[in-house]
C-alpha positions in Angstrom: 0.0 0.0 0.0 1.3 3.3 -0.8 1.1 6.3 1.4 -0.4 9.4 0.0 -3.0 7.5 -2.1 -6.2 6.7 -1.1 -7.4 2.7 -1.7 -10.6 3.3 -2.9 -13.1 0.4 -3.7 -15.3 2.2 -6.2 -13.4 4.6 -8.8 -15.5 7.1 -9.9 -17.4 6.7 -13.4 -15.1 7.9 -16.5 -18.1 9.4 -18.0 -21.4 10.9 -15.9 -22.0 11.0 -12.5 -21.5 8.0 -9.5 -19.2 5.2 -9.0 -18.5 2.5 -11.5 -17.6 -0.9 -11.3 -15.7 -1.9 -7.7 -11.8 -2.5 -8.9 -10.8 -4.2 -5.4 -12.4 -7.4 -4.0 -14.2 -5.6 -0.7 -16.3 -3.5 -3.7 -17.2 -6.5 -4.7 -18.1 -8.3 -1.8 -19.9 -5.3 -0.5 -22.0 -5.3 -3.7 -22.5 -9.3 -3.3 -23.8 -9.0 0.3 -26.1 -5.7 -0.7 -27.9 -8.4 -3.4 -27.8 -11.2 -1.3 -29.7 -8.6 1.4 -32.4 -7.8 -0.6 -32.9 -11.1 -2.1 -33.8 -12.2 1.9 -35.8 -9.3 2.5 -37.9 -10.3 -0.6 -38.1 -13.2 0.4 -39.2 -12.6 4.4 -41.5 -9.5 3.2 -43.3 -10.4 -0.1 -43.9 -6.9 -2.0 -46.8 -7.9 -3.1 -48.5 -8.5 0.4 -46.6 -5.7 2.3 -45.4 -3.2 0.3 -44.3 -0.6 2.9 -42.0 -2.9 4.7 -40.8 -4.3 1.9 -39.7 -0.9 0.8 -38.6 0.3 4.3 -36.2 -2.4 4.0 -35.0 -1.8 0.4 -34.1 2.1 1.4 -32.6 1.3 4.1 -30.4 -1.1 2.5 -29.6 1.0 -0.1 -28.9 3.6 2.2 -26.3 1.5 3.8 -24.6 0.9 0.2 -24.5 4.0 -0.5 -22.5 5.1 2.6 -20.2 2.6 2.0 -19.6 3.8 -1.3 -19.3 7.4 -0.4 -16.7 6.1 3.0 -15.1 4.1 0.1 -15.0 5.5 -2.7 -14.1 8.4 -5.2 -15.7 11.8 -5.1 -18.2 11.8 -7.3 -18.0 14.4 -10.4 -19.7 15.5 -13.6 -17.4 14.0 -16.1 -18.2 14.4 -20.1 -16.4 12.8 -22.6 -17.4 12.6 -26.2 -17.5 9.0 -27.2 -16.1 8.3 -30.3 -18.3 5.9 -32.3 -16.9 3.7 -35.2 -18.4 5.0 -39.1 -19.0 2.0 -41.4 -19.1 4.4 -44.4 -16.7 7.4 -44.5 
């Protein structure tokens, strides 16, 4: 580990705003226990018979990954780059 540099699990998208994809194995495992979470909450609260709970859970989840990603993470920033598409006729 290097001093001075930050060991970020999510790097920040290369083009709009958030994270992108986790480059260190915690990211991924964070992301992997977030799924697995609200696969079991589906599962113990059926949306379609209690709705409310159901999403009470889901936000707060969700609230929970996202503070892991903002502890853990880039800054987020507007980034725009122009994407350069290929021409099939010139």
């Amino acid at each position: 580990m290097t001093i001075g540099k930050k060991n970020t699990w999510f790097p920040a998208k290369k083009n709009g705003w958030g994270w992108g994809k986790p480059h260190a194995w915690q990211g991924w495992v964070v992301l992997a226990v977030y799924f697995l979470s609200i696969a079991l909450v589906s599962v113990m609260h059926d949306p379609k018979v209690v709705l409310m709970r159901w999403g009470a859970w889901v936000a707060v989840l969700t609230s929970l990954l996202i503070l892991v990603y903002i502890v853990k993470g880039d800054p987020p920033s507007w980034k725009w780059k122009r994407i350069k598409k290929k021409r099939l006729f010139k």
